[in-house]
MMTF fields as JSON, N, C-alpha, C and O atoms, coordinates in Angstrom:
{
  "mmtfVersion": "1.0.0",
  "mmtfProducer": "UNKNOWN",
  "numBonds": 263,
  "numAtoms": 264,
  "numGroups": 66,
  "numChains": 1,
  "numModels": 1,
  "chainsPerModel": [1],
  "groupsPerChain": [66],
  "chainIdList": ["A"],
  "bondAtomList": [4, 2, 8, 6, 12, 10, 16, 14, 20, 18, 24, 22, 28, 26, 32, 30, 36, 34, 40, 38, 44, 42, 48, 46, 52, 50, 56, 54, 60, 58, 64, 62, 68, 66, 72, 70, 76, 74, 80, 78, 84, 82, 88, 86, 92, 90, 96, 94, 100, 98, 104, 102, 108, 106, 112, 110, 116, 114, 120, 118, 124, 122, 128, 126, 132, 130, 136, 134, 140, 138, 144, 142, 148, 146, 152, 150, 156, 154, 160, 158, 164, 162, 168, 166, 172, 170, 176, 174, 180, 178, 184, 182, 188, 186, 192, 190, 196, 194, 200, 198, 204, 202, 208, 206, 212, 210, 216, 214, 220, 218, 224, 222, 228, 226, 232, 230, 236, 234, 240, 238, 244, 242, 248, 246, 252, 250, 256, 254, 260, 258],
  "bondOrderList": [1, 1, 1, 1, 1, 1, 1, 1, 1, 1, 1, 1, 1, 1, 1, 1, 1, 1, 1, 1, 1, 1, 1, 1, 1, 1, 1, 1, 1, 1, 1, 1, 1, 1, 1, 1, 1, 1, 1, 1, 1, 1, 1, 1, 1, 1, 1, 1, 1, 1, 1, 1, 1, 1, 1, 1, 1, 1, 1, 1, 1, 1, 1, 1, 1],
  "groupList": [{"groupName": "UNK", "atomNameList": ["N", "CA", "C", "O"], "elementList": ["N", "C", "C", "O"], "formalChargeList": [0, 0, 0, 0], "bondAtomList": [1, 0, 2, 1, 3, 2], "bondOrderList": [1, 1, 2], "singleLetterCode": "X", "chemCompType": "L-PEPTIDE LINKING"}],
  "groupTypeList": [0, 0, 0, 0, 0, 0, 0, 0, 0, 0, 0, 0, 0, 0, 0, 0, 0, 0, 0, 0, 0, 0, 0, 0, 0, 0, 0, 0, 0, 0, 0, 0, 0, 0, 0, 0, 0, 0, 0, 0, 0, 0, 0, 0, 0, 0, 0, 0, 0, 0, 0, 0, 0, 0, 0, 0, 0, 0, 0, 0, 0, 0, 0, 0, 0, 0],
  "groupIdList": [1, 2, 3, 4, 5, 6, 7, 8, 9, 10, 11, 12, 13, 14, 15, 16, 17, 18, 19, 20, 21, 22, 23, 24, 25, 26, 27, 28, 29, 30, 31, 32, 33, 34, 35, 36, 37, 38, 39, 40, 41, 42, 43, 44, 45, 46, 47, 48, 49, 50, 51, 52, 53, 54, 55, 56, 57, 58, 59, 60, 61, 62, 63, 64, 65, 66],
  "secStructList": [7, 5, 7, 7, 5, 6, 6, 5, 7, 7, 5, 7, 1, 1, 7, 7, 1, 1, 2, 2, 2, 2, 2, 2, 6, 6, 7, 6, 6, 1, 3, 3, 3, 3, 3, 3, 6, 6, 3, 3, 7, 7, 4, 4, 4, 1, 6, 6, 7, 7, 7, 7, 6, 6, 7, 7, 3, 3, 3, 3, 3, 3, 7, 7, 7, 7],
  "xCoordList": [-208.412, -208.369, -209.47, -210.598, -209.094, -209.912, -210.294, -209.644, -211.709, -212.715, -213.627, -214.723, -213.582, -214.34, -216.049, -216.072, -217.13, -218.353, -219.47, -219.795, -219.824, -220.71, -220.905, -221.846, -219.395, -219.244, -218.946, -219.009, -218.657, -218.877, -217.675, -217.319, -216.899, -215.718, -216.314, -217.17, -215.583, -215.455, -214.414, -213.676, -214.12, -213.272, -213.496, -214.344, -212.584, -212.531, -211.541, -210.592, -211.423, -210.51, -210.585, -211.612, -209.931, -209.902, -210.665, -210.891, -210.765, -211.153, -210.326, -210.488, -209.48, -208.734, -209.282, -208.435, -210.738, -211.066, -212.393, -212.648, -213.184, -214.591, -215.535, -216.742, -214.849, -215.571, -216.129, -217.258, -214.594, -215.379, -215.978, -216.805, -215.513, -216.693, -218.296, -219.188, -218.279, -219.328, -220.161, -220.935, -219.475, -220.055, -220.025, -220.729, -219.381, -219.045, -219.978, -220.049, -220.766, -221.683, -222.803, -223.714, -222.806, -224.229, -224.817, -225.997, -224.488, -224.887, -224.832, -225.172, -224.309, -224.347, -226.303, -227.315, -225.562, -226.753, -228.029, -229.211, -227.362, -227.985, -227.424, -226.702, -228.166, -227.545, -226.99, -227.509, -225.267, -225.045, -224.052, -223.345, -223.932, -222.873, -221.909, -222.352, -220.268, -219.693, -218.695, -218.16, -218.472, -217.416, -216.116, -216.321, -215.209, -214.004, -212.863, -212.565, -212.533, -211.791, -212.317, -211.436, -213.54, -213.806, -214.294, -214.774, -214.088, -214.029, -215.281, -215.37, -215.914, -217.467, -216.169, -215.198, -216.591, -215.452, -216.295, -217.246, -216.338, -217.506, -217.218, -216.17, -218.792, -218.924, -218.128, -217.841, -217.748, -216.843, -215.174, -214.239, -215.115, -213.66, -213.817, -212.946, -214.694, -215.117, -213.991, -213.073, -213.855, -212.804, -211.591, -210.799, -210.982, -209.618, -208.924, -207.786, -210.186, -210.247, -209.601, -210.24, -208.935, -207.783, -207.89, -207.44, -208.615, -209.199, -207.393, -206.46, -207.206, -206.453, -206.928, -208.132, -206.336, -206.682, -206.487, -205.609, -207.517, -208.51, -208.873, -208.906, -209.037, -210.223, -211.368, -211.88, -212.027, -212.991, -214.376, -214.424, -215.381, -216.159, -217.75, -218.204, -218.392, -219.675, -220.172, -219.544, -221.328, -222.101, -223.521, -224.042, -224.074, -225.329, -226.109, -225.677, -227.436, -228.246, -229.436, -230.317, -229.511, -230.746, -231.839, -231.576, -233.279, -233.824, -235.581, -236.025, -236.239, -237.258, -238.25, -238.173, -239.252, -240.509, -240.889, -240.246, -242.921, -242.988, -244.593, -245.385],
  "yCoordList": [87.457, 86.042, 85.699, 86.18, 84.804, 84.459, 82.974, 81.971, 83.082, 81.742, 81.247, 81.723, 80.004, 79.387, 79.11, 78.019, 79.768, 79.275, 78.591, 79.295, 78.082, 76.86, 77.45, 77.769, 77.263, 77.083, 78.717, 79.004, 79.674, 81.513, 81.922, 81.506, 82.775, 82.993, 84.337, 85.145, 84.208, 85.867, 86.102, 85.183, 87.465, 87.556, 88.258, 89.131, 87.754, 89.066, 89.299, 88.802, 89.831, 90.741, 90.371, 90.713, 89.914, 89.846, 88.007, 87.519, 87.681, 86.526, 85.356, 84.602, 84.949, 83.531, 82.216, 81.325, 81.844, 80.611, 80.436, 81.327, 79.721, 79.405, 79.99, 80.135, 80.325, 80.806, 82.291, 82.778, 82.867, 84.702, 84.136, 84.692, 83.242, 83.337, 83.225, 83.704, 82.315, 81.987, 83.828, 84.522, 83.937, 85.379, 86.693, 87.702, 86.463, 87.217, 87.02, 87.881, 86.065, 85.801, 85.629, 84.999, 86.417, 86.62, 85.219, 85.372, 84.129, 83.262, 82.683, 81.554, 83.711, 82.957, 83.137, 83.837, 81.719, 81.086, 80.402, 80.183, 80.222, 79.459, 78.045, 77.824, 77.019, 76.041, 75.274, 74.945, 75.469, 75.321, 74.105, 73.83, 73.32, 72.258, 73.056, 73.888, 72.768, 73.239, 72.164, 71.34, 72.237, 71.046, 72.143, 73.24, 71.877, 72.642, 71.169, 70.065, 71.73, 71.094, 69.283, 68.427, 68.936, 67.681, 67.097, 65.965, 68.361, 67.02, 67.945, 69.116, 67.082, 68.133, 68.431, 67.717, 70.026, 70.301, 70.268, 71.032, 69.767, 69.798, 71.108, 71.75, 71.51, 72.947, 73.257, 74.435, 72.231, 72.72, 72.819, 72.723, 72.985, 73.133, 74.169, 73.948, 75.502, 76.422, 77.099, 77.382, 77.497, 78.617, 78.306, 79.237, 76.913, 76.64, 75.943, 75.508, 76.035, 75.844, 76.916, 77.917, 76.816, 78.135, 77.88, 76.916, 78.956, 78.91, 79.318, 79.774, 79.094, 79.036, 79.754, 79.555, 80.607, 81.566, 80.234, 79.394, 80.48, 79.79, 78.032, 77.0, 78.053, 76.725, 76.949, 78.066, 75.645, 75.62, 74.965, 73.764, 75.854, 75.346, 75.243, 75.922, 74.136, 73.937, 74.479, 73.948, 75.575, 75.86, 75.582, 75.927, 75.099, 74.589, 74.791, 74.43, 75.411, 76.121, 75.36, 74.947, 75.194, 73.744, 75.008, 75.926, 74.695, 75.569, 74.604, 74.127, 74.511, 74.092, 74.905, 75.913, 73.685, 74.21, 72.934, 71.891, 73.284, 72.119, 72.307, 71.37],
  "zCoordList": [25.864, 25.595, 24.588, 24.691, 23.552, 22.617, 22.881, 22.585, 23.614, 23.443, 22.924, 23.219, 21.862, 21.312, 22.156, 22.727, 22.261, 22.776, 22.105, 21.149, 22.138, 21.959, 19.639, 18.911, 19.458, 18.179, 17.783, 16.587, 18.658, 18.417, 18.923, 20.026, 18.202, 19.043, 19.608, 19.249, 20.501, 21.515, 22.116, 22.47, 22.371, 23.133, 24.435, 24.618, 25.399, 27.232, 27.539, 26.933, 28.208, 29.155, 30.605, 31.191, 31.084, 32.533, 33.314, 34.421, 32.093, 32.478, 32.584, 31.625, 33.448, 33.401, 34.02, 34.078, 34.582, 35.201, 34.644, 33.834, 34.775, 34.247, 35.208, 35.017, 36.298, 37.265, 36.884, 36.835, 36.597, 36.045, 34.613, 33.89, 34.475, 32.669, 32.718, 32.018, 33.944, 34.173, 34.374, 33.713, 35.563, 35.445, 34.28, 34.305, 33.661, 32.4, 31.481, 30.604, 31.432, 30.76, 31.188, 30.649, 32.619, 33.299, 33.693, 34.008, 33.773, 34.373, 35.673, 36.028, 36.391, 37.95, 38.886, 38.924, 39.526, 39.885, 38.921, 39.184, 37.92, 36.745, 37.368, 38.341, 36.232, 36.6, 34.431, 33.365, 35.32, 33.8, 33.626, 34.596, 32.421, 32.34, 31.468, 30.677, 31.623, 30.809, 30.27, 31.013, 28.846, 28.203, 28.028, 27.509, 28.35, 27.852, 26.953, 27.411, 25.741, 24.899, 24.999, 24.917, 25.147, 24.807, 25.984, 26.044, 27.502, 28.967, 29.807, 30.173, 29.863, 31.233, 32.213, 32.465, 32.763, 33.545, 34.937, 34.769, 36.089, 37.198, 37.723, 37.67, 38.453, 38.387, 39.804, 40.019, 40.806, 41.982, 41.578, 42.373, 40.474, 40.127, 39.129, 38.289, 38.694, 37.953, 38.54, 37.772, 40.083, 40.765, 40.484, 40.621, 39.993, 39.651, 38.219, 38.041, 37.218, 35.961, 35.123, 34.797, 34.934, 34.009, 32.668, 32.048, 32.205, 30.851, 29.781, 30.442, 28.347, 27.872, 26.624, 26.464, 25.581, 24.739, 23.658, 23.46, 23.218, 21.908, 22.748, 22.077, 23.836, 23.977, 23.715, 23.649, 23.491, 23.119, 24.007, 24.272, 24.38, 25.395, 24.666, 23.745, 25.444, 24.922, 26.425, 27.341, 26.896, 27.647, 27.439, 26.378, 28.183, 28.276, 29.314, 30.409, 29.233, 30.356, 31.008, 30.253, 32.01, 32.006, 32.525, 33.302, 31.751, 32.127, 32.116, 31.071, 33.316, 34.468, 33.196, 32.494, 33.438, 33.166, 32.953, 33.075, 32.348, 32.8, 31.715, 31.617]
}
């Protein structure tokens, strides 16, 4: 599947929900916002978000400090 990321295309294999993307991109237990095609997608609907070959997602990493 070919996905647009925060302006970078890439592609995976085996990924159909935001949920494995999330992990696919090593971010679990991060705390992340994700835009898919224009809409914040909320992160309790990551497990049933069905990603589509060439959307386009903005990921964003909130990261503590101080």
């Amino acid at each position: 599947m070919n996905l647009h990321i925060n302006g970078e295309a890439r592609r995976f294999v085996g990924v159909s929900t935001l949920a494995e993307l999330v992990v696919a991109l090593e971010l679990t237990g991060k705390r992340v916002a994700v835009e898919r095609n224009g809409e914040i997608v909320p992160r309790s609907q990551y497990p049933q978000a069905a990603l589509a070959d060439g959307d386009e997602l903005e990921i964003v990493v909130a990261v503590g400090g101080g």
